[in-house]
C-alpha positions as CSV (number, residue, x, y, z in Angstrom):
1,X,60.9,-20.6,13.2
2,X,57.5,-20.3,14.7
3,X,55.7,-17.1,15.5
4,X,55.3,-15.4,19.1
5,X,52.0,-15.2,20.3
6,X,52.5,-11.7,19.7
7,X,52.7,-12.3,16.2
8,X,49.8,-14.3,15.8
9,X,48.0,-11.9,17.2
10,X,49.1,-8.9,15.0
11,X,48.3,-11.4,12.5
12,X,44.7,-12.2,13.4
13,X,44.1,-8.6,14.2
14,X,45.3,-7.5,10.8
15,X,42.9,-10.0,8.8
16,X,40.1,-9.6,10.8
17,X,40.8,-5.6,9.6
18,X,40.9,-6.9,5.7
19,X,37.9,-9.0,6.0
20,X,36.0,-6.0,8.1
21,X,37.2,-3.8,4.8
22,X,36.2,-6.5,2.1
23,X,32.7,-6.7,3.8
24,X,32.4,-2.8,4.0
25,X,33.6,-2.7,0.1
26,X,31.0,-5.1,-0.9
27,X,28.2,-3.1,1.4
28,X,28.7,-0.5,-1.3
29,X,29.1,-1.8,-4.4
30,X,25.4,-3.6,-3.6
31,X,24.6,0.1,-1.9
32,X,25.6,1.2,-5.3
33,X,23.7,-1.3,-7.8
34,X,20.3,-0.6,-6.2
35,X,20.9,-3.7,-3.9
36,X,19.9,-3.6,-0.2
37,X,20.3,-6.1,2.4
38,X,17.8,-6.6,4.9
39,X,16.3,-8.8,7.7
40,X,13.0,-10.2,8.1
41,X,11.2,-12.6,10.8
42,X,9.4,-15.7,9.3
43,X,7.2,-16.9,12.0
44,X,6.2,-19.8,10.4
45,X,9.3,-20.5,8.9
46,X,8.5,-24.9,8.0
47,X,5.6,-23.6,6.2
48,X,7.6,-20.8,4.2
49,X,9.6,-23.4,3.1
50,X,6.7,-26.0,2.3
51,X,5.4,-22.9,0.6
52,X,8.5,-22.1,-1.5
53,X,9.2,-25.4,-2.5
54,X,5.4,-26.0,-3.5
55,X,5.4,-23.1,-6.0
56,X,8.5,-24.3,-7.5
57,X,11.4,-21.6,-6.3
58,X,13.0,-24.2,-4.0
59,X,14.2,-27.7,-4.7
60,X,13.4,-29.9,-1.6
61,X,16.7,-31.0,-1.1
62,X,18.1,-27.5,-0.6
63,X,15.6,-26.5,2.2
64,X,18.8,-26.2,4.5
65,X,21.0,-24.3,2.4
66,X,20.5,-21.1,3.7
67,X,22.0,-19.5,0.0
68,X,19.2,-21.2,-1.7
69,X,16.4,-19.9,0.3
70,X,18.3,-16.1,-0.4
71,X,18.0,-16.8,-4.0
72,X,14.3,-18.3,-3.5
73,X,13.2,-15.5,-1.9
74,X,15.4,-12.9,-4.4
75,X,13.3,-14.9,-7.2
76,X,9.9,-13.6,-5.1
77,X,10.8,-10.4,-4.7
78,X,12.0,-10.2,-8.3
79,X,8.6,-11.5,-9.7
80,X,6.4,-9.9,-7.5
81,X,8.3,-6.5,-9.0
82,X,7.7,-7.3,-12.3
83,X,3.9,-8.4,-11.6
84,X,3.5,-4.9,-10.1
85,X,5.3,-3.1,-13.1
86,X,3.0,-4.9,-15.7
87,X,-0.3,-4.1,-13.8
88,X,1.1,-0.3,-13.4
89,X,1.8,-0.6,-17.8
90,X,-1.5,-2.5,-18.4
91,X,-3.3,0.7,-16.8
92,X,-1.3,3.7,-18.0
């Protein structure tokens, strides 16, 4: 038997409510590891990417794949971290 349009409804409402508390739960749990999300503006955004796949942190053919420009720019931020804890060691 096929559901009302009622029912599809209650149905869409309720996993639209489970993926609202999936997204909240892993808010959190990055919230918790240290991890923050946040947005930036790249102006020159062609030339980021030119840029990125120059030094070596993005493979040309992923220049769409918006995953592999999060983990390009994760790898960044994650060197440019360590670059600054080693100067901070290197004069203490």
């Amino acid at each position: 038997m096929d559901a009302t349009p009622n029912e599809l409804l209650v149905e869409r409402i309720a996993k639209r409510k489970r993926q609202n508390v999936q997204r909240v739960q892993r808010c959190r749990k990055r919230k918790q590891a240290g991890a923050r999300c946040v947005r930036i503006e790249v102006v020159d955004w062609a030339e980021a990417l030119d840029a990125f796949i120059k030094i070596g942190v993005l493979a040309e053919d992923q220049r769409t794949n918006d995953r592999a420009i999060e983990a390009a720019i994760a790898q960044l931020c994650r060197a440019g971290f360590r670059a600054v804890e080693a100067r901070q060691k290197a004069s203490a």
